[in-house]
N, C-alpha and C positions, 0 to 999 in steps of 0.2 A: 482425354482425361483432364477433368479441371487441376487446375494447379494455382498456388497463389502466386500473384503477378511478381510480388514486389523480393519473389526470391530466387534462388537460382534454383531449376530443375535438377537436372545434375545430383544438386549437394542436397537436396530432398530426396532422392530414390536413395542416393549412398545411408541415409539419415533411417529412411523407412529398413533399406535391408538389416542394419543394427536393430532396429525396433523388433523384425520379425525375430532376429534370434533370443534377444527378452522374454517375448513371448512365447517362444518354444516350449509346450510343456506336454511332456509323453503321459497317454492316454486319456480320459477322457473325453471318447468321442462325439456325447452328445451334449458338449458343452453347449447353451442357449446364444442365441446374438445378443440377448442381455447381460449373460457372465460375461462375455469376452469385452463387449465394449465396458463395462464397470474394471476389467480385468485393462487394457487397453488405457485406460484413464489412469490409472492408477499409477501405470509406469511411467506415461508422458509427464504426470504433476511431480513425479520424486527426478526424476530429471530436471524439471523447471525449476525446481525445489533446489535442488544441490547450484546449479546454475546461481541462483537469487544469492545463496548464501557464501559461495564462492564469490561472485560482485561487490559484495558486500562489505567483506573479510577485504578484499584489493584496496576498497575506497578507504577503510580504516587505516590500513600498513602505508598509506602513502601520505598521511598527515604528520607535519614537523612537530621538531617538540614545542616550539612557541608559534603561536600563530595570533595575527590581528585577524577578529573578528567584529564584523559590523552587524549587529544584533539587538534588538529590544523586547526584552522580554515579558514586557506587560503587554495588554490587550487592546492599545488605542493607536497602532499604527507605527510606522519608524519616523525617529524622530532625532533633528541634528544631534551631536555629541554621543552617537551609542556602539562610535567603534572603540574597542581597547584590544589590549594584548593581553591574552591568554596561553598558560604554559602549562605542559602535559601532567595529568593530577594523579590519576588514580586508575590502575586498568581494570578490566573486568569482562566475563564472560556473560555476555547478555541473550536471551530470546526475544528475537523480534518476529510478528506475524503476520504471514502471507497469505493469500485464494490459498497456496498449496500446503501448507504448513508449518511449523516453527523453522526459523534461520537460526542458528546457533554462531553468533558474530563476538567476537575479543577485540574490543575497544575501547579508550580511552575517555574520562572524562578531563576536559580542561578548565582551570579556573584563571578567573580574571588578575592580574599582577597587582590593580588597583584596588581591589576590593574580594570579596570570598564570592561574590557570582561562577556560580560552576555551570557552564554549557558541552552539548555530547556535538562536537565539529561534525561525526559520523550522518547524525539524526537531521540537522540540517542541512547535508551536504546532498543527501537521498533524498530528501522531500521524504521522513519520516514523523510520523505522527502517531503519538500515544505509542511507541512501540510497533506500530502497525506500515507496512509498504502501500504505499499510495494506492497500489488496485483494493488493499483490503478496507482501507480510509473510505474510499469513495463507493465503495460499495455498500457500510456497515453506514456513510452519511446518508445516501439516497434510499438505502433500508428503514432507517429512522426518522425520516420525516415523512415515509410512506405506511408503515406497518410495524406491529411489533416487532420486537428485535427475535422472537421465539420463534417467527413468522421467518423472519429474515434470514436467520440461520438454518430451518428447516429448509428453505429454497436454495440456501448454498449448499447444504450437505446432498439435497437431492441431485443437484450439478454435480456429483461427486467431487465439490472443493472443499477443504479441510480448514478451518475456520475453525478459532480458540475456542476454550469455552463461553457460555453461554453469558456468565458474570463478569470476565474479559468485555464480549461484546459491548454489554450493556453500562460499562463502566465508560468503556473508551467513545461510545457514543453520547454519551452526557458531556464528556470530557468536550469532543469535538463541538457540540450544539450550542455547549456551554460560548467554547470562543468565538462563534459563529455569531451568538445574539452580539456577545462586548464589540465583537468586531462590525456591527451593523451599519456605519455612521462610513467605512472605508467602502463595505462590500456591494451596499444597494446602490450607489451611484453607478459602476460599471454594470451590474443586474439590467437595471433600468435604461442605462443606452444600449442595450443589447434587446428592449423588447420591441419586437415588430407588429403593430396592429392590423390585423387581417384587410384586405383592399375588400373597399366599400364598406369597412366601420362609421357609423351614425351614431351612434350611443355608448358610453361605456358607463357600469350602474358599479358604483363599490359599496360594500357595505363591510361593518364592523362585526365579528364575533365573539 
């Protein structure tokens, strides 16, 4: 039986015989290999689900009440003089969005001692963007520069993943594209030592559109 390498066996059967009792559900016997696996997905993602927002809820509860942070919050890159100290502002009960569905996270905004600059320590600390957890960023960015976002979201719901709505998406994807263009002048230099031209290139033709 295949297994994934980089986990312990063992603690995967213990993992799966809790999953069967999840799925235990008396009678219907002609349930399809498509309900079960939809049925099957559905409990692995509210698992994942509670996991994400459990991790989450941790990284908040362990931030002080004053904290130095080195931060800049415009769109041209870090730049000397942009750490200050920051003291804990305001809490609040936030939704943040996942592949598997909303995290329901109580955390803090803090604002700067020097000035009324308010930063969320949480959102930074996560690699949080727009509200969203890094797989849903990077999927809702590579969505958006591939196909409609209506397109986008159809393909994640069909994965049975659970993805905001659709005015979410397409908000938080401008948002992201938006700092992506300001930030062009940082990100294409690393782009572009990372491109390899195919052995035995003779020509390369660019054009404008």
């Amino acid at each position: 039986r295949a297994t994934v390498p980089e986990f312990d066996a063992a603690l995967l059967d213990e993992c799966e015989a809790v999953l069967d009792r999840l799925l235990e559900q008396p009678g219907d016997p002609a349930e399809t290999f498509e309900a079960y696996e939809r049925r099957v997905l559905r409990v692995v993602h509210e698992i994942a689900r509670r996991k994400l927002e459990k991790k989450l809820q941790a990284v908040a509860d362990r931030f002080a009440p004053r904290l130095a942070i080195d931060h800049n919050t415009d769109w041209h890159g870090r730049r000397e003089d942009t750490a200050d100290t920051y003291r804990r502002h305001c809490p609040g009960m936030v939704t943040y969005h996942s592949l598997v569905g909303p995290l329901r996270v109580r955390r803090y905004t803090y604002r700067a001692c020097s000035s009324l600059a308010t930063l969320v320590p949480l959102d930074l600390a996560a690699g949080l963007m727009e509200r969203m957890t890094p797989g849903l960023a990077r999927c809702v960015a590579i969505g958006y520069a591939h196909m409609p976002l209506r397109t986008c979201e159809e393909l994640m719901r069909a994965g049975s993943l659970c993805p905001p709505s659709r005015s979410t998406l397409d908000r938080t994807a401008r948002d992201i594209g938006a700092y992506a263009v300001a930030s062009n002048a940082e990100i294409e230099p690393h782009l572009r030592a990372n491109e390899v031209l195919p052995v035995g290139t003779t020509l390369v033709a660019i054009g404008l559109d």
